[in-house]
N, C-alpha and C positions, 0 to 999 in steps of 0.2 A: 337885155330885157329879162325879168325873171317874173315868174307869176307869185302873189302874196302868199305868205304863209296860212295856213287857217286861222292862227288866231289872229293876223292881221285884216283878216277879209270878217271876220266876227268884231273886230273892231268896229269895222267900215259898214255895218250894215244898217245903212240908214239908205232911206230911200233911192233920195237920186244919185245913191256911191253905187247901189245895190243894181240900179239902170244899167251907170257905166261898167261897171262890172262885167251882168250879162253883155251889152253891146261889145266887150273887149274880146270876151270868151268866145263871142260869137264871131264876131273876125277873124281870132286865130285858127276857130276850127273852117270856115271857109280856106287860111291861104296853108291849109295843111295838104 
């Protein structure tokens, strides 16, 4: 698992990518 680059996550920022995104960031930072 690696996390996106920036300019892959500026790719992705549309909405509901932008959701899963947070929701993902958010989970890593809970099982740290």
């Amino acid at each position: 698992f690696r996390l996106p680059t920036e300019d892959e996550i500026r790719d992705l920022i549309k909405p509901e990518l932008r959701c899963a995104y947070a929701s993902m960031t958010a989970a890593e930072q809970r099982l740290k």
